[in-house]
Structures are given as structure tokens and as C-alpha cells.
C-alpha positions as CSV (number, residue, x, y, z in Angstrom):
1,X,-88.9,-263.5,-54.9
2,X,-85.3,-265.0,-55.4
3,X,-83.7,-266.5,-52.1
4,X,-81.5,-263.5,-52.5
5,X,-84.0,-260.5,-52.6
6,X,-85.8,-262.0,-49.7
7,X,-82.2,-262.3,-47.5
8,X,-81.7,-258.7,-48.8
9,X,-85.7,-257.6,-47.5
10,X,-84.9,-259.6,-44.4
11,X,-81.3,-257.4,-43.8
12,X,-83.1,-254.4,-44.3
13,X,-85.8,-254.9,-42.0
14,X,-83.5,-255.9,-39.4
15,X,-81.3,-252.8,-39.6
16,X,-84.7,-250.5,-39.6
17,X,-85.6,-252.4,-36.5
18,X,-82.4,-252.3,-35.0
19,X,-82.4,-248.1,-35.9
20,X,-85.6,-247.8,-34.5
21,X,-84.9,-249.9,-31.2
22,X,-81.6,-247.7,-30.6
23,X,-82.6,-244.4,-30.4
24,X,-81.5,-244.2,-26.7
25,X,-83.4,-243.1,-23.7
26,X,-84.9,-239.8,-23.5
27,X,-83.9,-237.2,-21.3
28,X,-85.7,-237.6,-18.1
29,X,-86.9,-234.2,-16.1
30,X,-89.1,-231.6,-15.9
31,X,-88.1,-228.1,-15.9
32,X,-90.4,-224.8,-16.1
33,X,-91.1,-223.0,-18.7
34,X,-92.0,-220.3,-17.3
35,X,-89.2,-220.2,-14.5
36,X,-86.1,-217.7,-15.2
37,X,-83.6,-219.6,-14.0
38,X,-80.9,-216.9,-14.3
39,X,-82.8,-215.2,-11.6
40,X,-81.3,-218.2,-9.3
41,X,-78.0,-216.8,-7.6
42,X,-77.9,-218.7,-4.5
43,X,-78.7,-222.2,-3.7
44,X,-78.8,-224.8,-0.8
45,X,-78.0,-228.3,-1.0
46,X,-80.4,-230.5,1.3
47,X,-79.3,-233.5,2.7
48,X,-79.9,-236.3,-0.2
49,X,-82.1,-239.7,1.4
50,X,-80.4,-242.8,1.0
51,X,-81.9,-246.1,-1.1
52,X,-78.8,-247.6,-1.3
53,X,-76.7,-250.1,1.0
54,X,-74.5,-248.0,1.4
55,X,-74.8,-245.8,4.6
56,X,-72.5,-242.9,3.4
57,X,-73.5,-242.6,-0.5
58,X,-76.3,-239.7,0.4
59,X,-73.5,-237.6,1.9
60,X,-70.7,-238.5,-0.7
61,X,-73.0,-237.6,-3.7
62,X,-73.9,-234.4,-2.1
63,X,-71.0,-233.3,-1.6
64,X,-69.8,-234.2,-5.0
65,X,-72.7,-232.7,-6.9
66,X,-72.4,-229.5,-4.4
67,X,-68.8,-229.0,-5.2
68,X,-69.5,-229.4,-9.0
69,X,-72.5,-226.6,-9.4
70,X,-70.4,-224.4,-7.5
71,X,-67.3,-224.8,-9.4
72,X,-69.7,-224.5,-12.6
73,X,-70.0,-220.7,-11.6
74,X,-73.4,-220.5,-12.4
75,X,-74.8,-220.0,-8.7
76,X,-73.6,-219.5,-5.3
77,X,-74.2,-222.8,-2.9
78,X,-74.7,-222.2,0.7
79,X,-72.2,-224.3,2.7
80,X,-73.8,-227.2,4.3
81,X,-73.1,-226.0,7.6
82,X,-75.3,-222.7,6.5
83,X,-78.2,-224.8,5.5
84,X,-77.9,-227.6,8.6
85,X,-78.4,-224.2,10.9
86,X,-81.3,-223.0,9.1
87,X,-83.4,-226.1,9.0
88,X,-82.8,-227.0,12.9
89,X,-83.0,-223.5,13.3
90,X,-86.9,-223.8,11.7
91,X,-87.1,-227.4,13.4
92,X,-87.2,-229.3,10.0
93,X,-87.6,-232.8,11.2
94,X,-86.8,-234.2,7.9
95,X,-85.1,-231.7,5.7
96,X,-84.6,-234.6,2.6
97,X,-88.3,-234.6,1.9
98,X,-89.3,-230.9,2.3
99,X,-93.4,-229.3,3.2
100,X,-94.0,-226.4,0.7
101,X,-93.9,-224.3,3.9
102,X,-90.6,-225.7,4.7
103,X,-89.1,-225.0,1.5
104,X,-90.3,-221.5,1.6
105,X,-89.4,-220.5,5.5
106,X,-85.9,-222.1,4.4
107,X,-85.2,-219.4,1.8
108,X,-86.2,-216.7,3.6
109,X,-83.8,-218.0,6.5
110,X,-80.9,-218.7,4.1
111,X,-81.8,-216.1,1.5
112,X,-81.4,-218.4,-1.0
113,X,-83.4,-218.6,-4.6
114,X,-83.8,-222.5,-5.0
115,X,-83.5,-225.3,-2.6
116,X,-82.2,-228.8,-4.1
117,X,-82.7,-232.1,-2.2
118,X,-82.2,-235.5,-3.9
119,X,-82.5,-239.2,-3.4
120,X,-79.8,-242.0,-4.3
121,X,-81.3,-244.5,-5.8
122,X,-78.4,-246.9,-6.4
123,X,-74.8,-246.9,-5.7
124,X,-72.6,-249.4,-5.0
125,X,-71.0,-252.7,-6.9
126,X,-73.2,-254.8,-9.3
127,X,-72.3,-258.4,-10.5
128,X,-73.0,-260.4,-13.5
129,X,-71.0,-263.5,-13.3
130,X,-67.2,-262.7,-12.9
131,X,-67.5,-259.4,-13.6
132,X,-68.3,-256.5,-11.4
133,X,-69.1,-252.8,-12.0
134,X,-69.9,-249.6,-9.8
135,X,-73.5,-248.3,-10.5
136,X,-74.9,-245.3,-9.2
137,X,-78.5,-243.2,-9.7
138,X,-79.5,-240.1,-8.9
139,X,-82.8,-238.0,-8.2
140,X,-83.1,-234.8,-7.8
141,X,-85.5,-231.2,-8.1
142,X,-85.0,-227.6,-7.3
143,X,-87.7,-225.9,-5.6
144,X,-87.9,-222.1,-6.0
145,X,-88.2,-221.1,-2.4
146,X,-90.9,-217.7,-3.0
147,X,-93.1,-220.3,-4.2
148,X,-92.0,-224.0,-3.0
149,X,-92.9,-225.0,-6.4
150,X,-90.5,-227.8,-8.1
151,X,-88.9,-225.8,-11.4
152,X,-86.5,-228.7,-12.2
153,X,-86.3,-232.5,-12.0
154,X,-83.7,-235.0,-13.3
155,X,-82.6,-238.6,-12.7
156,X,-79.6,-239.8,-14.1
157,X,-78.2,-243.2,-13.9
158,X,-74.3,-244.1,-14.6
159,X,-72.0,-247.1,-14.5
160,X,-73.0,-250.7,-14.3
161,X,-71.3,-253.5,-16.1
162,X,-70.5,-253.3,-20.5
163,X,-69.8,-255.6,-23.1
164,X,-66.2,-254.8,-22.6
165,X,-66.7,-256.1,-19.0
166,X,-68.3,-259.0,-19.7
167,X,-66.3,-260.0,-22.0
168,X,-62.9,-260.2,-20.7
169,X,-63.7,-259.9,-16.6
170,X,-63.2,-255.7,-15.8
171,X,-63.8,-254.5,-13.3
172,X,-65.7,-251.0,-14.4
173,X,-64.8,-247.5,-13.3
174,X,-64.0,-246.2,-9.9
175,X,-66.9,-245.1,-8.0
176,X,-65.9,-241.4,-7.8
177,X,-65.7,-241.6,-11.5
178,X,-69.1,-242.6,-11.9
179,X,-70.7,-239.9,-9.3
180,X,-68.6,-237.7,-10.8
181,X,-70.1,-238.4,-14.1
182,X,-73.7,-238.8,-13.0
183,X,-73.1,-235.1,-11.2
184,X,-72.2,-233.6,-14.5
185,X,-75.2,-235.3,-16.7
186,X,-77.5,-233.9,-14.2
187,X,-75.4,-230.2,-14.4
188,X,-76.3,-230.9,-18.4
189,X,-80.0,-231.3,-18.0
190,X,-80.0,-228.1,-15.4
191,X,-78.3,-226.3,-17.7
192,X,-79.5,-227.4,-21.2
């Protein structure tokens, strides 16, 4: 093989590999199959729990990805004053990580069709060298509250620190930005 068929072979390969390697992550979730999900006209928004060091990101992202499905139209969401009164109401100890029973006694109470809660997994500033970015990642699931069964599941992850970044010092996008667009990737996968 000429030094020039082998470089070509060599290219080749590399691209294949490098085609292969980017095919991008796949969509993370779960939903039903068997779940009618335009059945679901009224939902309530459980406080999300916090992994992040940032005291307030649970209630910021909640309130952000509340205000979102609402303005998508799709369903009704109970106002979080609504759905604070009907877990202390049913003395909820911990309405971010939800019993079966819990899930179900809360819809009845509420009269809502799903219940959402979610954890934030990440959110907050991230450095690599000079640079710095905002990161943020989000868990969540829908319950349908005649069975407490979860119908949907998603993660989504946004933000974080590019090429473009790293490169000439940015500073990344704001960090309502990046809820905002973590909010709508997970109103995608709900909605897909």
C-alpha cells in the first residue's frame, strides 16, 4: 500500500470513528405507553429537593419550570399555595419524596391528575481555569395520582463551560437562561 492510500485508509477511519463517537446522548426518561396523557388536565408542582449549594435553586427551578408548563397551555397547574395546603393538610412530612399513598390522597385532595416533584441536581457556577460557566441539572417524574404510578421521567442537564469559553475567557449564559432552557428540554421530552 502506497504511503498515500494508507494516510487516505487512516483519514477515513478517523472520520467513521469520529461519526460514530458523535451521535450525541440519548434522550433520557421513561414515559408510559400505556398512559393517555391528554387525560392529564390539572397538575401540582411538589416542592423540588435540593443537591446543589445553592439554598434557593429548588424553589427558583420550580417556579420557573411551573410558570413554563402553564404558559404551554397544555395543563392547568395548581398554585403552590394550593398544593402547600393539601400536603400539610394530609400531614406530608416530606412532600419532595412522595409514599404511593401520598401521591394518591394528594390528588383526591387537590383534584389534580398528575403530581410532579423533582430534584436539582446541579446549579450553580463551574470553573475550568479562567473561565467560568453556569450549570444546572434537573430530575424530575409525574406520578398519575389514581394510581401513584410514575408515567414520566426526564433529566436534563444545561450550561457548563464551551470551547468558545475556554478559549477566549467567557463567562457563559446567565443562570435564568440556562433554567430557562433546561425547563423547556424537559417540556420537549413531556411532550414529544
Amino acid at each position: 500500500m502506497t504511503p498515500r492510500k494508507a494516510f487516505a485508509a487512516a483519514f477515513l477511519g478517523l472520520v467513521a470513528l469520529s461519526i460514530g463517537c458523535a451521535g450525541g446522548r440519548a434522550r433520557r426518561g421513561y414515559q408510559d405507553g400505556n398512559m393517555d396523557f391528554g387525560a392529564i388536565k390539572t397538575v401540582a408542582v411538589l416542592p423540588f429537593s435540593n443537591l446543589s449549594r445553592d439554598a434557593a435553586a429548588a424553589d427558583r427551578v420550580r417556579e420557573i419550570f411551573s410558570s413554563m408548563l402553564l404558559a404551554s397551555g397544555s395543563v392547568y397547574v395548581l398554585p403552590p399555595g394550593e398544593v402547600v395546603r393539601g400536603y400539610t393538610r394530609l400531614n406530608i412530612t416530606d412532600p419532595r419524596a412522595p409514599s404511593i399513598e401520598d401521591v394518591t390522597k394528594l390528588g383526591g385532595v387537590l383534584k389534580a391528575d398528575a403530581v410532579i416533584r423533582g430534584v436539582v441536581k446541579e446549579y450553580g457556577e463551574v470553573r475550568s481555569g479562567s473561565s467560568t460557566g453556569n450549570v444546572i441539572s434537573v430530575a424530575l417524574e409525574m406520578y398519575e395520582t389514581s394510581t401513584g404510578k410514575i408515567i414520566w421521567s426526564a433529566t436534563a442537564t444545561k450550561g457548563g463551560i464551551g470551547f468558545g469559553d475556554r478559549l477566549l475567557g467567557g463567562g457563559g449564559q446567565p443562570m435564568e437562561i440556562v433554567t430557562e432552557q433546561v425547563a423547556d428540554e424537559l417540556l420537549n421530552k413531556l411532550f414529544r
